[in-house]
C-alpha positions in Angstrom: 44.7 196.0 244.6 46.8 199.1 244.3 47.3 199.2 240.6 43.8 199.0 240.2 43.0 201.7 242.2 42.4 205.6 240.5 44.5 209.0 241.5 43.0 210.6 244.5 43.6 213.8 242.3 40.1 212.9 240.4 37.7 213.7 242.4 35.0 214.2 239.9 34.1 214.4 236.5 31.0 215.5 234.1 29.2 212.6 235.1 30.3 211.7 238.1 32.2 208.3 236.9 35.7 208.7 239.0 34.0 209.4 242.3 31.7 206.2 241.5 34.5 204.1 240.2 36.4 204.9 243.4 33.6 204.1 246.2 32.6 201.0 243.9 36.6 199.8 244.1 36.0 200.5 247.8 33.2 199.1 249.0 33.8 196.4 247.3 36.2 193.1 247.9 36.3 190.1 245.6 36.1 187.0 247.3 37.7 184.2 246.1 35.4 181.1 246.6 37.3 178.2 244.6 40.0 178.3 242.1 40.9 174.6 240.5 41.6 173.1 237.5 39.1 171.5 235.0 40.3 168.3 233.2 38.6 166.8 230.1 35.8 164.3 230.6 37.5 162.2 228.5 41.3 161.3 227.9 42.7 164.1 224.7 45.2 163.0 222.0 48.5 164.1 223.8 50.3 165.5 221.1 52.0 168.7 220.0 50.2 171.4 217.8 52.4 173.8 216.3 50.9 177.6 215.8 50.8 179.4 212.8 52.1 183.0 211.6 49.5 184.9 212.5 48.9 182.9 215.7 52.6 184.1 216.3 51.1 187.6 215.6 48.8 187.2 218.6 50.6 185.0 220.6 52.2 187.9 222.5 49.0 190.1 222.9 48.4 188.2 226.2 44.8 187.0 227.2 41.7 188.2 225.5 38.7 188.3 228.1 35.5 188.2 227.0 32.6 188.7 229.4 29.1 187.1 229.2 26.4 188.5 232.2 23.2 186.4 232.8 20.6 186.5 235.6 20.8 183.1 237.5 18.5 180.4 237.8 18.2 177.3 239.8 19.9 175.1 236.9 22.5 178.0 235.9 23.9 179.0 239.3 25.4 175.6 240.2 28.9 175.8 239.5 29.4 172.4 239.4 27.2 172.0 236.8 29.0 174.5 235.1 32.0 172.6 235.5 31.1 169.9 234.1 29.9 171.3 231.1 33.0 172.6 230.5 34.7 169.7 231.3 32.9 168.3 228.2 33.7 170.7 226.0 37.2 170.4 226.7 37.4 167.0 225.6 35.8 168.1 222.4 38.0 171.3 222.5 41.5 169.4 224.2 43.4 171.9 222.9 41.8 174.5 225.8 42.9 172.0 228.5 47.0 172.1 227.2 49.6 174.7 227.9 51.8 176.7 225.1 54.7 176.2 225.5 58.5 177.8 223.3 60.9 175.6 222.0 64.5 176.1 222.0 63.9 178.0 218.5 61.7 180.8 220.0 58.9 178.7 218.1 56.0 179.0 220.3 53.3 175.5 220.2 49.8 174.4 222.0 51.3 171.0 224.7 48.0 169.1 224.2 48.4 167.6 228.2 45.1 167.9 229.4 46.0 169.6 232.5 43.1 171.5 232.5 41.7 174.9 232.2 41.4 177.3 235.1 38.1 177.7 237.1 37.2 180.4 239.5 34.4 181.0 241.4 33.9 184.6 243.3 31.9 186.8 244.7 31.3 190.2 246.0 29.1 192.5 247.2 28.0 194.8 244.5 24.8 195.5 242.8 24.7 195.6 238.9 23.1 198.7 239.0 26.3 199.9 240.6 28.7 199.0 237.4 29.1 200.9 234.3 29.8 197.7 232.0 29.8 199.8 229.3 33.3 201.0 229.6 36.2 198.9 229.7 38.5 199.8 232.8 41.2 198.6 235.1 38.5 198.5 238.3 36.2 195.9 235.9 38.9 194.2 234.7 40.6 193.6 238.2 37.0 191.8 240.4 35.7 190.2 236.8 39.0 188.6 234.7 40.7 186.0 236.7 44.6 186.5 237.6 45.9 184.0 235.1 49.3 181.8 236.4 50.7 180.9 235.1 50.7 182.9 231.8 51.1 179.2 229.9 47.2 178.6 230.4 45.2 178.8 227.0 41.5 179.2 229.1 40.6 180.4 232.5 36.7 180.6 233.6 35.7 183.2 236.4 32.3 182.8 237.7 31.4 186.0 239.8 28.4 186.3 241.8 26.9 189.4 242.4 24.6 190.9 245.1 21.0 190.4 243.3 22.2 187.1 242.0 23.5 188.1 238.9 26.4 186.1 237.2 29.2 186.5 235.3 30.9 184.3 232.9 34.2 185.3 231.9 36.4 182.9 229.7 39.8 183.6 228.7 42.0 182.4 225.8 45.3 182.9 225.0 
C-alpha cells in the first residue's frame, strides 16, 4: 500500500484533511474476504464484437469506477444474493462476462467467452463518518476499486463492508 500512502511532509492543512487521510490509511486494512469469477446464468452467444472509433478513443483510458453506497439490510447484505443477480444480468449483458482482446492489426475487440466478471468481497474497519467521499483520492480509490488482472476484464464488482454496516458497490467497466 505504499503508493497509496501521502508524504510525511503534510502534516496538516486548513481543514485538517492530510492528517485524517493519513490515520484513516492507517488504521485501516482492507480485508480481502472472496475474490471469484461470476459466469452468466445462462450460456452467451460466443462470438466476436468489434469496437468502434470512439470506443478506440476510450479504450485506453483504463477502468472507469463508479461507486454506489447503501445502508444494508437483511435481503441486501447477502453477497450471494448479489451474485446471482449479477450473474443474471450478465447473461442479458454477455458482453460484461468476455475479455478485450487486440488482434494482430492493433484492432482492439470484446471476446464474448463468458468467463465471467470479477467479484470481490471486503471489508474493513472504518466508520463512514470517517471518509470524506466527496473527494476523489488515491487512499479511496486503493480500499474501495478492486485491483483489476488482469487488465483484459470488461467488469469487476467490489463489495466493501464497513464498520456500521454500510456497503459499497463498486462496478467497473472497461
Amino acid at each position: 500500500m505504499a503508493d497509496h500512502t501521502l508524504h510525511p511532509q503534510r502534516r496538516t492543512s486548513k481543514d485538517g484533511a492530510w492528517v485524517r487521510r493519513e490515520k484513516i490509511m492507517e488504521s485501516s486494512k482492507v480485508q480481502v474476504i472472496e475474490s471469484s469469477f461470476v459466469a452468466p446464468s445462462k450460456a452467451a452467444p460466443t462470438k466476436e464484437l468489434w469496437l468502434s472509433p470512439l470506443d478506440h478513443e476510450l479504450f485506453n483510458r483504463g477502468h472507469t469506477p463508479v461507486a454506489f453506497f447503501y445502508r444494508s439490510g437483511a435481503a441486501f447484505s447477502d453477497a450471494d444474493r448479489i451474485k446471482e443477480g449479477m450473474a443474471m444480468a450478465l447473461a442479458a449483458f454477455y458482453p460484461l462476462a468476455g475479455r478485450l482482446c487486440v488482434n494482430g492489426d492493433g484492432r482492439a475487440h470484446i471476446s464474448c467467452n463468458g468467463e465471467g466478471a470479477l467479484f470481490v468481497v471486503a471489508r474493513s474497519d472504518l466508520k463512514s463518518d470517517e471518509l470524506d467521499f466527496t473527494k476523489p483520492s488515491p487512499e479511496l480509490r486503493g480500499m474501495f476499486v478492486p485491483r483489476v488482472e488482469p487488465s483484459s476484464l470488461t467488469l469487476a464488482v467490489q463489495v466493501h463492508t464497513l464498520t456500521h454496516a454500510r456497503w459499497t458497490f463498486i462496478p467497473l467497466f472497461k
